[in-house]
C-alpha positions as CSV (number, residue, x, y, z in Angstrom):
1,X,48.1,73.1,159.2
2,X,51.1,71.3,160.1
3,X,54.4,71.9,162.4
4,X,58.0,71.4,161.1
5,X,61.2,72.2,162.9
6,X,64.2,71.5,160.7
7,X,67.7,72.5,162.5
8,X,66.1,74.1,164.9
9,X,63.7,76.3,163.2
10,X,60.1,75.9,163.3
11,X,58.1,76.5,160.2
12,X,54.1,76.2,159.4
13,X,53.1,74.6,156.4
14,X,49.3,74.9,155.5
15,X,47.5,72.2,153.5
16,X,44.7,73.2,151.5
17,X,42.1,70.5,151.3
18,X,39.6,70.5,148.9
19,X,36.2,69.7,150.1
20,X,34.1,66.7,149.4
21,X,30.8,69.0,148.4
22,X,30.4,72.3,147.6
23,X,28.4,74.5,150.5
24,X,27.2,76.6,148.2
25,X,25.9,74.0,145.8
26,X,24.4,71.9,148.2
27,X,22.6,75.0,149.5
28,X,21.2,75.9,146.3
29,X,19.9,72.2,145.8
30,X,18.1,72.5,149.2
31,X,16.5,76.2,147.6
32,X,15.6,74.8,144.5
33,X,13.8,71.6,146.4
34,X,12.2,74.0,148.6
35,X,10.5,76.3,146.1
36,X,9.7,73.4,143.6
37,X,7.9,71.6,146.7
38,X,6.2,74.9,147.4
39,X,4.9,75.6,144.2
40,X,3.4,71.7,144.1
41,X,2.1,72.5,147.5
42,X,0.4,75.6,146.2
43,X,-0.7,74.3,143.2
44,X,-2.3,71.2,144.8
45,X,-4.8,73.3,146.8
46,X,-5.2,76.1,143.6
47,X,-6.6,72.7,142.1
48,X,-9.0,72.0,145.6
49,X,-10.2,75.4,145.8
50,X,-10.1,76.0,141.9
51,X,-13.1,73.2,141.3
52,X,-15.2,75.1,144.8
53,X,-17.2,77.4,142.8
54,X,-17.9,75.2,140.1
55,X,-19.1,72.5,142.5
56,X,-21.4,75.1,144.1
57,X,-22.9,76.0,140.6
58,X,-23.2,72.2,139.9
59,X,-25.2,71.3,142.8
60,X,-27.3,74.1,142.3
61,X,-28.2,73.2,138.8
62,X,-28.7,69.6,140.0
63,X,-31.3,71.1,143.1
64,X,-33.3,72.3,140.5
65,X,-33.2,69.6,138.3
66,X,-34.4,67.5,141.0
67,X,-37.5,69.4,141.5
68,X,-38.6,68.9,137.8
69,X,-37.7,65.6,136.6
70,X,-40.2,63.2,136.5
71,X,-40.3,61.2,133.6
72,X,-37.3,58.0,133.2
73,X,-35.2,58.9,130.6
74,X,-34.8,62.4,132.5
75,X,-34.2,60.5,135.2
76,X,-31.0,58.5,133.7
77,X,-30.2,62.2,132.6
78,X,-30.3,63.3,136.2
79,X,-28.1,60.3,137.4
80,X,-25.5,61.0,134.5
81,X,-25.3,64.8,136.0
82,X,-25.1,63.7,139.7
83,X,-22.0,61.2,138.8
84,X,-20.5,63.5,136.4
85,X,-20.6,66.3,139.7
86,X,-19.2,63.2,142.7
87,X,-16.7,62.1,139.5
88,X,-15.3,65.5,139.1
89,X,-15.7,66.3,142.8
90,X,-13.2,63.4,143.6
91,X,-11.0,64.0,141.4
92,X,-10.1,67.1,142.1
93,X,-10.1,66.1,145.6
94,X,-8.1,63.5,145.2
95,X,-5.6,65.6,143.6
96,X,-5.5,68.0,145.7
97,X,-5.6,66.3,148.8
98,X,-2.9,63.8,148.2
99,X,-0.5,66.5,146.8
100,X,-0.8,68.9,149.8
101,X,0.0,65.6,152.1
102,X,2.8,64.3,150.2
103,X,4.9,68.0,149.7
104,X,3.5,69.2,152.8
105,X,4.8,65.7,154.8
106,X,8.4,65.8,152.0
107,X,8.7,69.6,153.3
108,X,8.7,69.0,157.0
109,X,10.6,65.9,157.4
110,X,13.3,66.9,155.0
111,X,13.9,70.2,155.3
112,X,15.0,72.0,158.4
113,X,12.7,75.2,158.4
114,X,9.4,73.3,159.3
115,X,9.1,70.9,162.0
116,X,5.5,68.7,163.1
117,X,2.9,70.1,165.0
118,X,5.4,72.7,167.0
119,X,3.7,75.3,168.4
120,X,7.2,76.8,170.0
121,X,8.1,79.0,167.0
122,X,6.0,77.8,164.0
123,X,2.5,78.9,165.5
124,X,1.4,79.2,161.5
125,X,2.2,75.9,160.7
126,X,0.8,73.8,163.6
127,X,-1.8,75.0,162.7
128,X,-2.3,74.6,159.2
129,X,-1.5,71.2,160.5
130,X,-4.3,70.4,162.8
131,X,-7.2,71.7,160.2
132,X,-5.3,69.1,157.4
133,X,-5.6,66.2,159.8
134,X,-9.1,67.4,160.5
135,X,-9.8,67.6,156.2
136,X,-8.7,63.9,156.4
137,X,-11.0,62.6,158.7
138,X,-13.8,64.7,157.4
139,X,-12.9,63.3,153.7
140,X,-11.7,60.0,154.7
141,X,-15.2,59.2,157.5
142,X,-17.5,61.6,156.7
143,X,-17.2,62.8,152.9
144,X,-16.6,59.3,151.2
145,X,-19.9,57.7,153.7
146,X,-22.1,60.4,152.3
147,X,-21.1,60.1,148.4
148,X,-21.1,56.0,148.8
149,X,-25.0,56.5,149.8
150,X,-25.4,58.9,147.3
151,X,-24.4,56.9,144.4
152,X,-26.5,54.0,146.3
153,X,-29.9,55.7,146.0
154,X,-29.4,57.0,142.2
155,X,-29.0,52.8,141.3
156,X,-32.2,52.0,143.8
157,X,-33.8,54.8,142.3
158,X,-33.1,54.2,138.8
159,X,-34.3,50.4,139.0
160,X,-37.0,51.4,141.2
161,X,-38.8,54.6,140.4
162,X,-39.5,56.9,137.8
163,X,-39.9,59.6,140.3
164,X,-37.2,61.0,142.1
165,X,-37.1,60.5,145.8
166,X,-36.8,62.7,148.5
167,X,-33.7,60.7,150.0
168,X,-31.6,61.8,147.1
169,X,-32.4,65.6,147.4
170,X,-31.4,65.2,151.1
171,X,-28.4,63.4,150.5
172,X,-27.3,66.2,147.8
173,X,-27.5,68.4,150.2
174,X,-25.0,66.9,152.8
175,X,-23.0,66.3,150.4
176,X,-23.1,69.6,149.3
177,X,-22.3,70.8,153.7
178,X,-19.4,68.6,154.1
179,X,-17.9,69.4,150.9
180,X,-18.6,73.4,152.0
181,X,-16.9,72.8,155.2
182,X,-13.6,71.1,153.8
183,X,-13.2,73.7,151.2
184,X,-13.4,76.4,153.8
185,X,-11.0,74.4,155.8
186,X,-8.4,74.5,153.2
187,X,-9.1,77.9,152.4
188,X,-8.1,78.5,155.7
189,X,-5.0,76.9,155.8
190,X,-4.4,78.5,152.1
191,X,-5.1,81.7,154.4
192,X,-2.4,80.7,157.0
193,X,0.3,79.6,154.2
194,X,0.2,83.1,152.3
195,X,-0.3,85.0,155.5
196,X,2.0,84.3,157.8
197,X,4.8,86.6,156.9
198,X,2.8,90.0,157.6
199,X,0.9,89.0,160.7
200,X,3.4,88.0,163.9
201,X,1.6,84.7,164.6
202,X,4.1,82.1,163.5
């Protein structure tokens, strides 16, 4: 807006600028980033969770299997089963874990909604992030130390034995706890993510 005075008479003159971006355009940028790292997010742990109840069946059936197999070339069968299950167990760990870290960490450092371990208004959300830095350090110390022995014995055993050994029942079956305690933990925070909006913590 600007001020003229021309023989004594004052007059006001406004400009109209035109603005470098578009408010409403850049606002439905920062919607459509939002739900498209949502959807990732979700989908990431869909694909955790999804392989849970498949893993439980696996190391069921390989339980049993253990109990029975006696002979070598059912042994080399056994070993193909037990990779096949840590193989597909990883993967879909991997998957999952990496893509809730990398659209949950995008979410929270670029977009204003969502904020790092705040307990001040996001109660939800701090907390969803304490059990993921706890799923890290299970996976990362605990998870990965009990699959490396694992896939130890099953070579020891394979070049050593024709029976199967105690050591790798055992060893199936703490891998089979941690993995049961870092699915629940994400079902939990899959439990926090969908919940929030009807309950008044966060």
């Amino acid at each position: 807006m600007l001020k003229h005075k021309n023989g004594g008479l004052s007059f006001t003159q406004t400009l109209k600028v035109k603005p470098l971006y578009s408010p409403k355009i850049s606002e439905n940028k920062i919607m459509f980033f939002h739900a498209l790292l949502l959807v990732l997010h979700v989908l990431s742990a869909v694909i955790w969770l999804g392989f849970f109840p498949v893993e439980i069946f696996m190391r069921r059936g390989i339980l049993k299997k253990l109990e029975n197999i006696n002979l070598q070339k059912e042994a080399k069968c056994r070993n193909e089963y037990i990779s096949s299950y840590l193989k597909l167990s990883s993967l879909t760990g991997k998957v999952g874990l990496i893509g809730i870290l990398l659209t949950g960490i995008t979410l929270t450092v670029y977009l204003p909604y969502y904020s790092l371990f705040d307990f001040s208004s996001n109660h939800w959300l701090a907390a969803k992030q304490i059990v993921m830095a706890v799923i890290v350090l299970l996976v990362g110390i605990v998870y990965m130390k009990r699959t490396k022995e694992l896939k130890s014995s099953l070579t020891r055993n394979s070049e050593d034995s024709n029976d199967v050994s105690e050591k790798i029942i055992k060893l199936v079956q703490r891998v089979g706890i941690v993995s049961n305690v870092i699915n629940m933990l994400v079902l939990l925070n899959f439990f926090f993510a969908i919940t929030h909006r009807f309950f008044a913590y966060g």
